[in-house]
N, C-alpha and C positions, 0 to 999 in steps of 0.2 A: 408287053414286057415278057421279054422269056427267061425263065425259071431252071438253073441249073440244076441237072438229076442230083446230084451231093447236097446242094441244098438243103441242111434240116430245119428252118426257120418256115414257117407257112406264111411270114410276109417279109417284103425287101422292105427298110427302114426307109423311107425319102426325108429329102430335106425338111428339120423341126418337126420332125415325129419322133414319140420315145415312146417305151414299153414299160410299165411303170403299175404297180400293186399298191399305190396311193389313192383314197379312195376321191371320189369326184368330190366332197367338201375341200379339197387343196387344190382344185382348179381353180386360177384366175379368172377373169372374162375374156381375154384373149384365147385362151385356150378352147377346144373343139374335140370331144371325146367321139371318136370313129370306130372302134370295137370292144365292150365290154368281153371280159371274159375271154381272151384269145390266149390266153397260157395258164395253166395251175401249177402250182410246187408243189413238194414235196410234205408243206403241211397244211395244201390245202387252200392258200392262198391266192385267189386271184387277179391275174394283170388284165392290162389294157391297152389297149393303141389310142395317144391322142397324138394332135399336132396344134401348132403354136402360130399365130401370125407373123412374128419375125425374129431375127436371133435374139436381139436383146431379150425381149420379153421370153421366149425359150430359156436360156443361160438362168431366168430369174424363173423361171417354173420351174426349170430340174431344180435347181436349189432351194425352194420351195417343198419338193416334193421330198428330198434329202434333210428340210429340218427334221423333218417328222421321222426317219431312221426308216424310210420306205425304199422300195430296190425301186431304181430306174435304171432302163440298159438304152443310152442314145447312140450306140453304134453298133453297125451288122457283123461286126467281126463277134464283141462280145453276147450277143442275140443270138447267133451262129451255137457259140460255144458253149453257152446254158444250156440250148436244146440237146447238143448232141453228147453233153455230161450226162443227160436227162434231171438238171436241176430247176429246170422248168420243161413241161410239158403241154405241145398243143392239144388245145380242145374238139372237139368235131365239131363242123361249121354249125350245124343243127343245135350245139351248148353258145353258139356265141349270140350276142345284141348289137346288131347294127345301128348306128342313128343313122336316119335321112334328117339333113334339114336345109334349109331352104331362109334366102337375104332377099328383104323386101325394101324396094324403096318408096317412101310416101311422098314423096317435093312433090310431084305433078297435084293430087288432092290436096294440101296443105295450100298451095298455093293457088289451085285455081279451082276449088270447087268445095267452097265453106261449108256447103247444104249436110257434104257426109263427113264432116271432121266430126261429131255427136257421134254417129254410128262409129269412125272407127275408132275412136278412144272408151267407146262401151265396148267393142270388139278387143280391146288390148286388156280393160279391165278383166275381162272374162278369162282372158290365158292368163294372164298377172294371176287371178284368185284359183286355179285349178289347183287340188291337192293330188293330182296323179305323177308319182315320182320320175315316169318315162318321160315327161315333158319336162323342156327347158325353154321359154320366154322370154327374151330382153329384146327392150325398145332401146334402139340406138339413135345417136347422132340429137339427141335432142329431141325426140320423138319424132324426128325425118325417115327413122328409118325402123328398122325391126330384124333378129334371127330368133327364128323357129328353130326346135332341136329334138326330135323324138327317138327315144330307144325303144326300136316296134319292130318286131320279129316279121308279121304277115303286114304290114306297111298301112293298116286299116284306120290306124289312130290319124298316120300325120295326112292321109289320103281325108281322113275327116274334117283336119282342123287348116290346114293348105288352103284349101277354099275361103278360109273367113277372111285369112290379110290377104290372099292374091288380087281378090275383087278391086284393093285398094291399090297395088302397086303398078307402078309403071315398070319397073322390070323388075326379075326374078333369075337370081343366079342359080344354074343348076348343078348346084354343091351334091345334091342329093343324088344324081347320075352318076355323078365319078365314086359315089361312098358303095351304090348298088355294083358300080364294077369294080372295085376295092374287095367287097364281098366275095364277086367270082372267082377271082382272082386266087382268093384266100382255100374258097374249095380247091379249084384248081390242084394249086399245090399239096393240099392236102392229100387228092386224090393222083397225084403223082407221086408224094412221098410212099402212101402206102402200096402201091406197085415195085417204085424201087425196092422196097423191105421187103416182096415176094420175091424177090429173084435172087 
C-alpha cells in the first residue's frame, strides 16, 4: 500500500475497522483489537485500531462503543482531520501494542483421534484460567475450534502459548502475519510523516 506524503494519519482505515478510545470491556466477540494505543488526545486518552467481522455486527459495535459516550472515528476523511487539527495524536510505534493471534481448527482431533481430546481440553482449560491481562482465549464453534489473542510487544508470550493448540489443529490461519505487517506499515508512515515535517 503506498502512503501519500499529506497523509497525516499513521494508518489507512480498511473495511470494518474503527479508531475508537472505548476500552476493550465494550468489545463484542466479533470484534478483534489490532493496535492498542495508536493515538492520544489532548487529555490523555487513549485509542485503538480494531476491526469487526462483518458490517452488521460493525454498525452494532460502533453503536456499542457510542452508548458509552466514547469517540469512535470509522472513516479516513474524519481520522485524516483529528490528526491534522492535532485533536488526536499519533503515538511512536515503540508506545503502541500489537496483537498477534492466531484460528485453530480442532474437527480432524475431535473426530478422529479420541486419545488427545483429554489433553486438549486441559490445554484449553489452562488459557481459559490465565490471569495475564495480554491474553484473550475463546473456544469457538462448539469447542471445534479456538482464537488465540495476545497483546505482546517482543511476540515472546504468543510465541509461547502458539505451540500448545497448534499441536492440535489441522490448519492455522495466519492472522498474525498480516497484524506484524499492519505494524510495518504503521512505522513506515510514521517515519515518513516525520521527514515530511523536516522539509
Amino acid at each position: 500500500m503506498t502512503m501519500p506524503v499529506d497523509t497525516m494519519s499513521p494508518v489507512v482505515l480498511k473495511p470494518l475497522q474503527c479508531v475508537t478510545n472505548a476500552p476493550a470491556d465494550y468489545d463484542y466477540g466479533w470484534t478483534t483489537p489490532l493496535i492498542d494505543n495508536l493515538f492520544t488526545d489532548d487529555r490523555g486518552r487513549s485509542y485503538r485500531l480494531v476491526q469487526v467481522e462483518d458490517r452488521l455486527h460493525f454498525d452494532n459495535q460502533v453503536a456499542r462503543y457510542g452508548s458509552g459516550l466514547h469517540a469512535t472515528i470509522v472513516k479516513q476523511d474524519d481520522l485524516d482531520y483529528q490528526v491534522k487539527e492535532g485533536w488526536i495524536k499519533p503515538t511512536q510505534p515503540t508506545e503502541q501494542f500489537v496483537y498477534r493471534f492466531a484460528v485453530y481448527d480442532f474437527q480432524n482431533i475431535i473426530d478422529n483421534h479420541d486419545d488427545l481430546i483429554d489433553l486438549l481440553r486441559a490445554t484449553e482449560e489452562r488459557l481459559e484460567e490465565m490471569e495475564d491481562p495480554r491474553v484473550i482465549f475463546q473456544v469457538t464453534r462448539g469447542g471445534l475450534g479456538a482464537v488465540l489473542k495476545v497483546r505482546d510487544v517482543d511476540s515472546k508470550l504468543f510465541d509461547e502459548l502458539d505451540p500448545l493448540l497448534k499441536q492440535f489443529s489441522s490448519e492455522r490461519e495466519k492472522d498474525s502475519i498480516l497484524l506484524a505487517a499492519l505494524h510495518r506499515e504503521a512505522r513506515l508512515r510514521h517515519e515518513v510523516r516525520v521527514l515530511h515535517s523536516q522539509k
